[in-house]
C-alpha positions as CSV (number, residue, x, y, z in Angstrom):
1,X,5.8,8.6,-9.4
2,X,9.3,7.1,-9.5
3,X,11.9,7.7,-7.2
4,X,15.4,8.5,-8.5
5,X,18.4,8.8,-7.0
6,X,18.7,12.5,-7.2
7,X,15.0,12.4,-5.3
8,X,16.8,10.2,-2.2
9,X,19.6,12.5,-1.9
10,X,17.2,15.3,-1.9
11,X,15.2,13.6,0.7
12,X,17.8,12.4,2.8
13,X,19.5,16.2,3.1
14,X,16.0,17.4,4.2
15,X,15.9,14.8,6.9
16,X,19.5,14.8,8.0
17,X,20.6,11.5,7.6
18,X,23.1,10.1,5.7
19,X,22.9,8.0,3.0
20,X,25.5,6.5,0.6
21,X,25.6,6.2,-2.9
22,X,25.1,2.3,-2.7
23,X,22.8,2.4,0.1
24,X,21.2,5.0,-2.2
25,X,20.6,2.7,-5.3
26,X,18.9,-0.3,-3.0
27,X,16.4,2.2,-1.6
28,X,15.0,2.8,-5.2
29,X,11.3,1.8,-6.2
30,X,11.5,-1.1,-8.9
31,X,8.7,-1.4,-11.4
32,X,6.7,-4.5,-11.1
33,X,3.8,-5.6,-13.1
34,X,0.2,-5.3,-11.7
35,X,-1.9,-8.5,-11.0
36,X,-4.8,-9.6,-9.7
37,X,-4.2,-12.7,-7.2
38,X,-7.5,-12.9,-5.6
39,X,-10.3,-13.9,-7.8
40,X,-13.9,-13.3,-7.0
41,X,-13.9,-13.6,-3.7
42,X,-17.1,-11.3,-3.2
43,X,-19.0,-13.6,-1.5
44,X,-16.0,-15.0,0.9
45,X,-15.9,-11.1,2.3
46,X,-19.7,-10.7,2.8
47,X,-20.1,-14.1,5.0
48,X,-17.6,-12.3,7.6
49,X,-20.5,-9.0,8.2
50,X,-21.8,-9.5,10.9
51,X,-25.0,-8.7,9.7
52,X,-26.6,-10.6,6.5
53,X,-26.8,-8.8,3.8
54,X,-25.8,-9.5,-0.1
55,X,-24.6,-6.3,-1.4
56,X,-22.2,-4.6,1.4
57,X,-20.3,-4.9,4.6
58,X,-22.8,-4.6,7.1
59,X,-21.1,-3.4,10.4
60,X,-22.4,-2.0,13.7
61,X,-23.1,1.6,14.3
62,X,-20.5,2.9,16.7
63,X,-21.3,6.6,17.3
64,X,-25.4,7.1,18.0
């Protein structure tokens, strides 16, 4: 879902606030491109469980 100026304008009567036309256009949602940073780091996650165990999170029970 983009956001478009008309949809600030809209939003920003429902809330009662002001907002400006070039305040407006910096609030808008730019498009980026989607990337993977972090790289198989499966095994980095599991060694922080506090339980051992190589297929999930293993954390402690909290309501008995």
């Amino acid at each position: 879902m983009s956001i478009d100026l008309k949809t600030i304008k809209h939003i920003s009567k429902l809330a009662r606030i002001s907002v400006d036309q070039q305040r407006a256009e910096k609030l808008t949602l730019k498009l980026r491109t989607d990337e993977v940073k972090s790289k198989n780091i499966r095994e980095q996650i599991i060694k922080n469980s506090p339980q051992d165990n190589e297929d999930y999170f293993v954390v402690p029970k909290v309501i008995e």
